[in-house]
DRENFI-706490 format. One record per atom (N, C-alpha, C, CB): residue in three letters; y, z, x. Coordinates in steps of 0.05 Angstrom, whole numbers, plus 5000, padded with zeros to 4 digits. Glycine has a CB too. Layout:
<atoms>
<atom><code>ala</code><v>Y</v><w>Z</w><u>X</u></atom>
...
</atoms>
This chain:
<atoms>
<atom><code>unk</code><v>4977</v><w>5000</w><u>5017</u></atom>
<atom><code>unk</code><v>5000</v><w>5000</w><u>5000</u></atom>
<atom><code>unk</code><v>5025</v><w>5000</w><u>5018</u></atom>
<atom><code>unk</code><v>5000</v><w>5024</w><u>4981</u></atom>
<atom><code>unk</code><v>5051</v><w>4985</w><u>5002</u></atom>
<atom><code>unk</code><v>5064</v><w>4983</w><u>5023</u></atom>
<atom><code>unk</code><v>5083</v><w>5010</w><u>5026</u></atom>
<atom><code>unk</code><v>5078</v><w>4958</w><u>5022</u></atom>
<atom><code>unk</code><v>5092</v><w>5015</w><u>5052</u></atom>
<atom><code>unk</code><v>5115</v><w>5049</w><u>5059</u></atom>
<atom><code>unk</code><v>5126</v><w>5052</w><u>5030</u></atom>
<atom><code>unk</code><v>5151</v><w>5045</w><u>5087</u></atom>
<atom><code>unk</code><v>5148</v><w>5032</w><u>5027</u></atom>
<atom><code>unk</code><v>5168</v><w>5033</w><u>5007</u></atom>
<atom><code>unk</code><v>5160</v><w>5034</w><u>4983</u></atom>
<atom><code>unk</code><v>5183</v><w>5013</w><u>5008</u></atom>
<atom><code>unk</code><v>5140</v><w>5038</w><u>4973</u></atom>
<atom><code>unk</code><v>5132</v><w>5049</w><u>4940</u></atom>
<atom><code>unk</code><v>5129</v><w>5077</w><u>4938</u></atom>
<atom><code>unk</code><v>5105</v><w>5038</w><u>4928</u></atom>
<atom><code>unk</code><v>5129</v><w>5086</w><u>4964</u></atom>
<atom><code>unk</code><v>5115</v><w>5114</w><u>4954</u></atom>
<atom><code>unk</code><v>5132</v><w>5130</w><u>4931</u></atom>
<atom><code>unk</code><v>5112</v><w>5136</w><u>4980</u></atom>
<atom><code>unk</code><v>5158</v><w>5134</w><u>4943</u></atom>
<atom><code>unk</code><v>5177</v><w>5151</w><u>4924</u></atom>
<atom><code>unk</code><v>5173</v><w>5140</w><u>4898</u></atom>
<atom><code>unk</code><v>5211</v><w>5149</w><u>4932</u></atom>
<atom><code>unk</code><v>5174</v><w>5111</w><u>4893</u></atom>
<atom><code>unk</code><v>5167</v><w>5106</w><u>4872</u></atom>
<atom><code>unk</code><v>5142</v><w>5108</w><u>4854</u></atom>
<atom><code>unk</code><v>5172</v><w>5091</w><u>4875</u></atom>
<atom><code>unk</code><v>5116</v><w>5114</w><u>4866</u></atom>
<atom><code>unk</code><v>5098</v><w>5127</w><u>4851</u></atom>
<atom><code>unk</code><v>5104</v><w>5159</w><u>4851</u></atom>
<atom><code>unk</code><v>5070</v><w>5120</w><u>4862</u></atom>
<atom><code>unk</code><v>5105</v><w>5159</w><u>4868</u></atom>
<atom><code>unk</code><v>5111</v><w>5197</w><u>4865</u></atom>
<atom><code>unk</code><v>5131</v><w>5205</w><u>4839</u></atom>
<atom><code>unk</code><v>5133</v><w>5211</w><u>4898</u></atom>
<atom><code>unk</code><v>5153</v><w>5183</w><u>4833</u></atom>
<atom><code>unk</code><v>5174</v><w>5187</w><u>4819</u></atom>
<atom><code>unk</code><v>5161</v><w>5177</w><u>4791</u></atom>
<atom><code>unk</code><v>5200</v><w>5171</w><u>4831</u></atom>
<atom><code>unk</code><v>5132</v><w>5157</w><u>4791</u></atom>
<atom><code>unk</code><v>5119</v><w>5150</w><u>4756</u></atom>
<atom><code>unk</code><v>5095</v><w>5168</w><u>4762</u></atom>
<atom><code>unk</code><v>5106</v><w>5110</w><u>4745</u></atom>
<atom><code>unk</code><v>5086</v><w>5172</w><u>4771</u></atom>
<atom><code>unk</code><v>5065</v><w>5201</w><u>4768</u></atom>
<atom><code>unk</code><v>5077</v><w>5219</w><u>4760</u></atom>
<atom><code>unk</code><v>5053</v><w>5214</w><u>4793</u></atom>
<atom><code>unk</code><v>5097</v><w>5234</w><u>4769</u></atom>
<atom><code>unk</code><v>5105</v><w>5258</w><u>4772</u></atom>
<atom><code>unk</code><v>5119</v><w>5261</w><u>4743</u></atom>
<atom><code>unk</code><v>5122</v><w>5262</w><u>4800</u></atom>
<atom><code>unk</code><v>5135</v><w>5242</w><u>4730</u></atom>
<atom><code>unk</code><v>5132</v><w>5233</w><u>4700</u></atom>
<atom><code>unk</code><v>5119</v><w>5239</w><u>4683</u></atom>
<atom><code>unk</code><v>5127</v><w>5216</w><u>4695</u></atom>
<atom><code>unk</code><v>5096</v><w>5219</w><u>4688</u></atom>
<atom><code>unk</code><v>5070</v><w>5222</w><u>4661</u></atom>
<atom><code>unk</code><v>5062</v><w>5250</w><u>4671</u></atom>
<atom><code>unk</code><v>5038</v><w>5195</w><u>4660</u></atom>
<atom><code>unk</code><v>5048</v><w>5257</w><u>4683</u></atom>
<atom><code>unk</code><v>5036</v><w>5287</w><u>4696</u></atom>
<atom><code>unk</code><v>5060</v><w>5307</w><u>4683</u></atom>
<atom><code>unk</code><v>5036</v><w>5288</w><u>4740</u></atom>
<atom><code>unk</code><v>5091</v><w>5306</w><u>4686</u></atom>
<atom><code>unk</code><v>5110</v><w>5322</w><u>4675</u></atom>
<atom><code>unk</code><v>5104</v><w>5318</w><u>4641</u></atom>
<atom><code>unk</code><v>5141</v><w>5313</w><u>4687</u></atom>
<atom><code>unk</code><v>5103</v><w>5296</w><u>4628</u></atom>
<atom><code>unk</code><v>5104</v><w>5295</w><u>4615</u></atom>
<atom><code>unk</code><v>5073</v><w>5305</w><u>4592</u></atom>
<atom><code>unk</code><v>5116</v><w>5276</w><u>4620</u></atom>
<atom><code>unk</code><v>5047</v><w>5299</w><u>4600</u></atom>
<atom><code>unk</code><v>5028</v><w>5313</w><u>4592</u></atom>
<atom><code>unk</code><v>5037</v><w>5346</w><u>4585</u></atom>
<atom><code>unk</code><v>5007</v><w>5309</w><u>4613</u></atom>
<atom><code>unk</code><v>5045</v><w>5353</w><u>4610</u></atom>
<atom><code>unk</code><v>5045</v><w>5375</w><u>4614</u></atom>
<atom><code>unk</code><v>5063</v><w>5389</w><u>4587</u></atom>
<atom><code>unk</code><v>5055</v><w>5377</w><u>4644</u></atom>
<atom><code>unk</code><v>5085</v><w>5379</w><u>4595</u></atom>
<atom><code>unk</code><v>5101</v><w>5395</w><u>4570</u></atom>
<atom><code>unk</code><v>5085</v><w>5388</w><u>4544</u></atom>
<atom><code>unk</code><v>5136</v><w>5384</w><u>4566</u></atom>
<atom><code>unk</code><v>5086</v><w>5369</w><u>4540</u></atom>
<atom><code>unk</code><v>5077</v><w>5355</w><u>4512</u></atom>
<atom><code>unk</code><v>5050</v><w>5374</w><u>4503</u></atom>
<atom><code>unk</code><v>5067</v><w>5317</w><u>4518</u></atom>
<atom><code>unk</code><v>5031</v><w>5380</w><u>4527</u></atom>
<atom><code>unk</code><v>5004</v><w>5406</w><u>4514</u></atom>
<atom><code>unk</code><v>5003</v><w>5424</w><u>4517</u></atom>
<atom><code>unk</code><v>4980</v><w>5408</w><u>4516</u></atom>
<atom><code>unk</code><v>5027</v><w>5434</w><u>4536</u></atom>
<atom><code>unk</code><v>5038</v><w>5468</w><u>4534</u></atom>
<atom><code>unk</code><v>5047</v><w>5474</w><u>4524</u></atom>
<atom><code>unk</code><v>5048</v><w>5482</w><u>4546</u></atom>
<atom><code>unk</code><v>5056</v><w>5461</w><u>4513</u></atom>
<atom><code>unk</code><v>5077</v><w>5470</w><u>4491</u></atom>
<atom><code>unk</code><v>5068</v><w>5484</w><u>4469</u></atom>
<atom><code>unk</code><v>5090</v><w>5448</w><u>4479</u></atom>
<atom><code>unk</code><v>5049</v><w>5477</w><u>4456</u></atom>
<atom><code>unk</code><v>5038</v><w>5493</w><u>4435</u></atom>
<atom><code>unk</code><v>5043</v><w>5480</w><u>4405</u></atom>
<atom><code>unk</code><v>5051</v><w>5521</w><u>4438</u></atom>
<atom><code>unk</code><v>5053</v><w>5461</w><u>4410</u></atom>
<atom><code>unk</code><v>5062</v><w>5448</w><u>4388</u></atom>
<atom><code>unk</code><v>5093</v><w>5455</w><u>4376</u></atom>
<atom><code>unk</code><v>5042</v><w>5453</w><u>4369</u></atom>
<atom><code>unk</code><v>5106</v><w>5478</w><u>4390</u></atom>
<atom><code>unk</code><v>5127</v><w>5480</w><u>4381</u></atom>
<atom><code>unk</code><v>5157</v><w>5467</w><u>4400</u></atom>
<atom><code>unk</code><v>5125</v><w>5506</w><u>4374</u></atom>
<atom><code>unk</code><v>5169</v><w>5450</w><u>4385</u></atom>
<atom><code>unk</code><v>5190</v><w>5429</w><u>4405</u></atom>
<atom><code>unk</code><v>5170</v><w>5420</w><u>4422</u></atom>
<atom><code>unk</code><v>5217</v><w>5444</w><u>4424</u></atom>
<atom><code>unk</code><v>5157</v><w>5407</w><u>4421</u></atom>
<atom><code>unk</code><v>5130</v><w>5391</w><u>4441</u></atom>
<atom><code>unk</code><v>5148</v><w>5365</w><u>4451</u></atom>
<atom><code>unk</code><v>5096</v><w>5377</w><u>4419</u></atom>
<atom><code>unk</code><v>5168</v><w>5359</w><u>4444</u></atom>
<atom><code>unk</code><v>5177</v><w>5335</w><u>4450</u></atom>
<atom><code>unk</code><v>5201</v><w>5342</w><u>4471</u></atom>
<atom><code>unk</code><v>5184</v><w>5318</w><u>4423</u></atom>
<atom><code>unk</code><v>5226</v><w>5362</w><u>4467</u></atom>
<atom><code>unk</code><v>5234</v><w>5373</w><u>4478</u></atom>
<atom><code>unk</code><v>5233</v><w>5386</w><u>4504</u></atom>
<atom><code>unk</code><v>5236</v><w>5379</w><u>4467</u></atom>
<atom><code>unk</code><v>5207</v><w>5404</w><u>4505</u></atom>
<atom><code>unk</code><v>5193</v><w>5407</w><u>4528</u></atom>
<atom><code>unk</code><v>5180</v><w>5388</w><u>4555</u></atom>
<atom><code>unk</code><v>5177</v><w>5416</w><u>4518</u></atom>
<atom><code>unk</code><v>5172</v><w>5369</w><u>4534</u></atom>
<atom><code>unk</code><v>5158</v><w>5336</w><u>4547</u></atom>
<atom><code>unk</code><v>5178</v><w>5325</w><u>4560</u></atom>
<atom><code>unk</code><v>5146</v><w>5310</w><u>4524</u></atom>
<atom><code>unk</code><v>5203</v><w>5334</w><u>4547</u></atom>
<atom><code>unk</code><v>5223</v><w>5312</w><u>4564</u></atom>
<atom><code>unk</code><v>5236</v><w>5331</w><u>4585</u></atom>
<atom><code>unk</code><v>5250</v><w>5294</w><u>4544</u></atom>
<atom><code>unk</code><v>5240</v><w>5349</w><u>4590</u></atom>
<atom><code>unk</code><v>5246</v><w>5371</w><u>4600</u></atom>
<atom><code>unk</code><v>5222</v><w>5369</w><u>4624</u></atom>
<atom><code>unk</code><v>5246</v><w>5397</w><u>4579</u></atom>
<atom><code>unk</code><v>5200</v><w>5378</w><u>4624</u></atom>
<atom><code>unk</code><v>5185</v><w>5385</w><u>4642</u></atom>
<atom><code>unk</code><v>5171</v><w>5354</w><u>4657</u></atom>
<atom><code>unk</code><v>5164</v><w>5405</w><u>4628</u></atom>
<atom><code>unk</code><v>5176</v><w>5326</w><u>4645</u></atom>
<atom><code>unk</code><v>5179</v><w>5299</w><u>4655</u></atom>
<atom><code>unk</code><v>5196</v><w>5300</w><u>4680</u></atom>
<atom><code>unk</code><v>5192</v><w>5280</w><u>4634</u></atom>
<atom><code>unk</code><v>5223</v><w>5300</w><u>4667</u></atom>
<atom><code>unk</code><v>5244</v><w>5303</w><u>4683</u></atom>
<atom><code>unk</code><v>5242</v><w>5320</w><u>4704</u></atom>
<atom><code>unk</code><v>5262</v><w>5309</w><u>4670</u></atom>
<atom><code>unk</code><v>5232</v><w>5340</w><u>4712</u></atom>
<atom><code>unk</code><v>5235</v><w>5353</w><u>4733</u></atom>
<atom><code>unk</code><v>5213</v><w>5349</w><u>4741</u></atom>
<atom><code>unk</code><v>5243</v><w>5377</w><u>4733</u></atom>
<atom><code>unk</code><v>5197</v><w>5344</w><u>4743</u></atom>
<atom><code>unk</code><v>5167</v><w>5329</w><u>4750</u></atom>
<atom><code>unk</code><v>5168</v><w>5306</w><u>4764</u></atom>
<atom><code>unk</code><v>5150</v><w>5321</w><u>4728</u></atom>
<atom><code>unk</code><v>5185</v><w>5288</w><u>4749</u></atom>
<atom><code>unk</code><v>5198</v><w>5264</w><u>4762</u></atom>
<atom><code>unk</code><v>5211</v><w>5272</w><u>4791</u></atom>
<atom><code>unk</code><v>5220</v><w>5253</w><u>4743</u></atom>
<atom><code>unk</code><v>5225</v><w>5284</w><u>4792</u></atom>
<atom><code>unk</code><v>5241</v><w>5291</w><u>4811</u></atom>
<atom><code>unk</code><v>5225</v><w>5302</w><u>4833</u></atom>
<atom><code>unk</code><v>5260</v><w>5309</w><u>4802</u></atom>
<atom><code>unk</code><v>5204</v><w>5326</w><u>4830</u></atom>
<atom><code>unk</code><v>5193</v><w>5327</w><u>4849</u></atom>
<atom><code>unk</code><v>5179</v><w>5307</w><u>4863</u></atom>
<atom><code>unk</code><v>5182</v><w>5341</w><u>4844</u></atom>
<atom><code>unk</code><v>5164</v><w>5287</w><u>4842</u></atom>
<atom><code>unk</code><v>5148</v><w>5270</w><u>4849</u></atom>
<atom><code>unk</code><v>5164</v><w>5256</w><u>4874</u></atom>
<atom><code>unk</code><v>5141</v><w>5253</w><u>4826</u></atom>
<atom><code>unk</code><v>5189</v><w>5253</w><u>4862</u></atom>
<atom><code>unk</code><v>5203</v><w>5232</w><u>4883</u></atom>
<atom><code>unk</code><v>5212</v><w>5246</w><u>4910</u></atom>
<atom><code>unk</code><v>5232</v><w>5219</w><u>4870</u></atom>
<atom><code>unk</code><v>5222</v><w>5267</w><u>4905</u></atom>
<atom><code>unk</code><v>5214</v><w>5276</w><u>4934</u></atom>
<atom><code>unk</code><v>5183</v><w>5281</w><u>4949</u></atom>
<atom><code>unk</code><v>5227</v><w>5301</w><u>4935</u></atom>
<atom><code>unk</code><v>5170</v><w>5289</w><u>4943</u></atom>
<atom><code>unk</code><v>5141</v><w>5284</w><u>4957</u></atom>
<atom><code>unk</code><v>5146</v><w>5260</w><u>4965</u></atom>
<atom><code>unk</code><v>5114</v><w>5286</w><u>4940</u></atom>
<atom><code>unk</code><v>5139</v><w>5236</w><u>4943</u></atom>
<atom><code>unk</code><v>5142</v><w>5209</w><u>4953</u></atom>
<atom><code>unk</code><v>5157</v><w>5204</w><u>4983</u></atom>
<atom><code>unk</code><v>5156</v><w>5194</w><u>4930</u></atom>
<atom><code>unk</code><v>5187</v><w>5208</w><u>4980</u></atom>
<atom><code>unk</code><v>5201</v><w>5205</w><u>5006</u></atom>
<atom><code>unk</code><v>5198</v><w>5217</w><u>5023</u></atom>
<atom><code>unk</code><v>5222</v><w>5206</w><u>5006</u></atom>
<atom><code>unk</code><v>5178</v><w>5242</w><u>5016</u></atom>
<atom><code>unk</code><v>5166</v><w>5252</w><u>5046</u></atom>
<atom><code>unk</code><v>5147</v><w>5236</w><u>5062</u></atom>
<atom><code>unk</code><v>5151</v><w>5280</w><u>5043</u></atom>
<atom><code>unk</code><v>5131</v><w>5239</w><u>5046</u></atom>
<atom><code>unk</code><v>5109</v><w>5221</w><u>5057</u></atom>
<atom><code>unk</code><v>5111</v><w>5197</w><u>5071</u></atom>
<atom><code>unk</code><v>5095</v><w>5215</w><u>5039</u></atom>
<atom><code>unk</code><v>5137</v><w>5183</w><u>5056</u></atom>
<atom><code>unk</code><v>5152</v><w>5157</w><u>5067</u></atom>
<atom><code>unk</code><v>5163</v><w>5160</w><u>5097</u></atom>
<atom><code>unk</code><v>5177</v><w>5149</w><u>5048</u></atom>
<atom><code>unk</code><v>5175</v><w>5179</w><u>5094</u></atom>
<atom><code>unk</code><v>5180</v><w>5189</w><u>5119</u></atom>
<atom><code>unk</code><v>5161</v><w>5196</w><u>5140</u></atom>
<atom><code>unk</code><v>5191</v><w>5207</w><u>5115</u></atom>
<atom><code>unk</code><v>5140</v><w>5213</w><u>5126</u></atom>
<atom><code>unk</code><v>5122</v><w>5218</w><u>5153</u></atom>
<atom><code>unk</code><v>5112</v><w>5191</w><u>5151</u></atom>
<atom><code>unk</code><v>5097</v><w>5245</w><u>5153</u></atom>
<atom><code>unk</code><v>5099</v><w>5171</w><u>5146</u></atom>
<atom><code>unk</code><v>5089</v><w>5147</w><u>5150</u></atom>
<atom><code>unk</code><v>5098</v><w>5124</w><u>5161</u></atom>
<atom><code>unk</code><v>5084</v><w>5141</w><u>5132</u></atom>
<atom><code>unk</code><v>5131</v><w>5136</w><u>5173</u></atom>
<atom><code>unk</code><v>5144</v><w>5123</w><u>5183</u></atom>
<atom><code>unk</code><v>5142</v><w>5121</w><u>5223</u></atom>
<atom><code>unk</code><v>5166</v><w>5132</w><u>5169</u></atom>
<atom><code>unk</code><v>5128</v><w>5143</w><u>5224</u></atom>
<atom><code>unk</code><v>5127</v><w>5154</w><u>5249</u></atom>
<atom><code>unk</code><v>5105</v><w>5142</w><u>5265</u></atom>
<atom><code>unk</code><v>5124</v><w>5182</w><u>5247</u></atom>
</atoms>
């Protein structure tokens, strides 16, 4: 795979994975609210991991 995707999978993993997450912890109450909430910061991690890794793979 090429260097330059990583952040970008890290950044759609870290999404859906955020997004499962809220969406069946939730309990059913604001399940959608949560989903987008716990996406979003999921996302974000993802994307940093990603640019780490980019980084170390750079070396």
């Amino acid at each position: 795979m090429r260097r330059g995707l990583w952040p970008v999978v890290g950044l759609v993993v870290g999404g859906v994975v955020g997004f499962a997450w809220g969406w069946f912890g939730a309990g059913g109450y604001e399940a959608l609210d949560s989903a987008a909430g716990t996406s979003f910061l999921c996302a974000l991690g993802g994307l940093l991991i990603g640019g780490i890794v980019y980084g170390v793979s750079r070396r």
